[in-house]
Structures are given as structure tokens and as C-alpha cells.
C-alpha positions as CSV (number, residue, x, y, z in Angstrom):
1,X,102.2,78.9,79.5
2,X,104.3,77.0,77.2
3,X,106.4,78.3,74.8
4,X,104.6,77.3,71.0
5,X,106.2,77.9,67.7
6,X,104.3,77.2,64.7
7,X,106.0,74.4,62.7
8,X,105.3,75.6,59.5
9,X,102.7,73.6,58.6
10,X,98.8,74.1,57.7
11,X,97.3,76.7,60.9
12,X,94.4,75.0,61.8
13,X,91.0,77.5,62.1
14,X,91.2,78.6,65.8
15,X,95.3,79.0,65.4
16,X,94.2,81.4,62.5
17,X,92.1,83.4,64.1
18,X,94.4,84.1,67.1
19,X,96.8,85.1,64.3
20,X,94.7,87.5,62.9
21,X,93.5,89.0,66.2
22,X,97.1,89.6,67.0
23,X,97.7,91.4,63.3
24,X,94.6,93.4,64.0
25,X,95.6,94.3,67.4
26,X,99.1,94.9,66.7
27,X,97.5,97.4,63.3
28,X,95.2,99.1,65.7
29,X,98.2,99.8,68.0
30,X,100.4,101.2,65.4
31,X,97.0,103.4,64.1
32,X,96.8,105.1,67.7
33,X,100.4,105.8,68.1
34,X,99.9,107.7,65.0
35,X,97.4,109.7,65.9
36,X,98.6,109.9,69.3
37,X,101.9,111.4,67.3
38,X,100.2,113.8,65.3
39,X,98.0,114.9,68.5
40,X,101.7,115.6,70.2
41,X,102.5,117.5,67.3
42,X,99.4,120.1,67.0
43,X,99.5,120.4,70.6
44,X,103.6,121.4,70.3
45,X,102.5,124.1,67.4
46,X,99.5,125.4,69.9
47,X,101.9,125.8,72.6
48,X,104.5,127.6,69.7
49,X,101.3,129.6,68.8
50,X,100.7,130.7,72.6
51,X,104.2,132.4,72.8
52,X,105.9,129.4,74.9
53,X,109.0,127.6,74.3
54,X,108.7,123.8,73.6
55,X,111.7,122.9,74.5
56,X,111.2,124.5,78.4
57,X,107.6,122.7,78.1
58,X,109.5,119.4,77.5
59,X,112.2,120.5,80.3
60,X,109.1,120.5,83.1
61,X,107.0,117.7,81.2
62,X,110.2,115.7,81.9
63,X,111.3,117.1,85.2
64,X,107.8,116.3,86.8
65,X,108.2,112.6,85.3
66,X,111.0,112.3,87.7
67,X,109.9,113.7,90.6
68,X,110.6,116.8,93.0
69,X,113.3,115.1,94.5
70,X,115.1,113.8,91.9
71,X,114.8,117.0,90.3
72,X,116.5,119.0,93.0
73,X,119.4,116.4,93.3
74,X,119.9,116.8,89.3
75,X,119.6,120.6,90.0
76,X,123.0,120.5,92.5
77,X,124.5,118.3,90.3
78,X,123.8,120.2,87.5
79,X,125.3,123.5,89.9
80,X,128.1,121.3,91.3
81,X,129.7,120.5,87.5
82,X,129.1,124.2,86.5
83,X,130.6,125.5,89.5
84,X,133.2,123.3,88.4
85,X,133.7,124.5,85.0
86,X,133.9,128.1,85.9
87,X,136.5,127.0,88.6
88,X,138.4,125.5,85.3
89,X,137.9,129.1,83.9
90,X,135.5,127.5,80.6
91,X,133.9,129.8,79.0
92,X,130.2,130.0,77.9
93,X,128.9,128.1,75.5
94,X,128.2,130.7,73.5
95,X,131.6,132.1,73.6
96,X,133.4,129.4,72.0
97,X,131.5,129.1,69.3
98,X,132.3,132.2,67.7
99,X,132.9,131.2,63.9
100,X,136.1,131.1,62.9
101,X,137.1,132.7,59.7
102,X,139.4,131.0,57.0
103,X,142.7,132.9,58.9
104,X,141.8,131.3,62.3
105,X,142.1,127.8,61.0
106,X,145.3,125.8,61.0
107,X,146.3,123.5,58.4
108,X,147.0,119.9,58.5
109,X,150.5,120.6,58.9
110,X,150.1,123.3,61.6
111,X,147.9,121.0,63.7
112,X,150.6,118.2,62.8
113,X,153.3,120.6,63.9
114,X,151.9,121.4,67.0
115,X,151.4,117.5,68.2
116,X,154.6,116.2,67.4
117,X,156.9,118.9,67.1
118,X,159.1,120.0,64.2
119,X,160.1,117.3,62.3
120,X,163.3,119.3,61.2
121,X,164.4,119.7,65.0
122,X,164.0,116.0,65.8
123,X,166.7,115.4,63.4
124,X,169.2,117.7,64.3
């Protein structure tokens, strides 16, 4: 197939009506994504509604995507780099994200301090 750009002049009938086939396909595409969206959507609030977690329904709707093996090689990875972490003595997530109260954060100057050093003792 040749590669055809309209020149900008007049469309002649039969160009046209390619045209508008291809609008009208491209609008009917676009009008089943939608409704395949808002499908996804009331299906996600069903599962909510049935007591499961969307997020682990999306974890094995993915993980079967990619295949049993695939998904036991992620899993040692997955082990391997945690394994790793603890080795590193990092702690849970969860645990450093405690929120810090207005006497636990430094200022400007104290984080400055801390990078470079006293300015005071570099001159002496």
C-alpha cells in the first residue's frame, strides 16, 4: 500500500466516504471504550460490595496476565530484594512513616549544617 496524503484540495465522493467511515469507526471505538470503562468501574464497586479488596483483585488479574512462571520468578525477586533490605536493617514501611511533629523537623539551617559542616569551624 502506498503511503497517500490528501493534498488539500476538493475530496472527491469515494475519498469522502472513506473519510467518514473512518470518523464513524474511530466514534464508535471511543463509545465502547466508554462503556467498557464504566463496565470496569461497576464491576470494581461489586467486587467492593462483596467484601474483596480491588487492589488484590488487580494484583491476580495482573499476575495471571503474565503467567505462572513469570510470576514465581518476580516472587524470588521480590524475596531476594526484601531479604536484602532486612539484611540492611530497613525498617517497615509502616514504620518510617510515623508523622513527625513540628519538634522532629530540622530547619533549613540544621539540614544545611549537617551537609556541609559549621561554617564557623571552616574558618578557624
Amino acid at each position: 500500500m502506498t503511503d497517500r496524503r490528501h493534498n488539500g484540495g476538493p475530496l472527491m465522493a469515494d475519498e469522502a466516504a472513506k473519510l467518514w467511515n473512518h470518523i464513524r469507526a474511530f466514534e464508535t471505538i471511543d463509545e465502547q471504550m466508554t462503556e467498557l470503562r464504566d463496565d470496569k468501574s461497576a464491576r470494581k464497586e461489586l467486587v467492593k460490595a462483596d467484601g474483596f479488596d480491588t487492589n488484590i483483585v488487580d494484583l491476580i488479574l495482573k499476575r495471571r496476565k503474565i503467567g505462572k512462571g513469570e510470576t514465581r520468578q518476580a516472587d524470588d525477586l521480590v524475596k531476594l530484594y526484601e531479604e536484602a533490605l532486612e539484611e540492611q536493617g530497613a525498617l517497615p514501611l509502616e514504620e518510617t512513616r510515623r508523622k513527625r511533629t513540628a519538634a522532629d523537623r530540622r530547619t533549613p539551617e540544621q539540614i544545611a549544617r549537617d551537609l556541609h559542616g559549621d561554617a564557623s569551624e571552616s574558618r578557624h
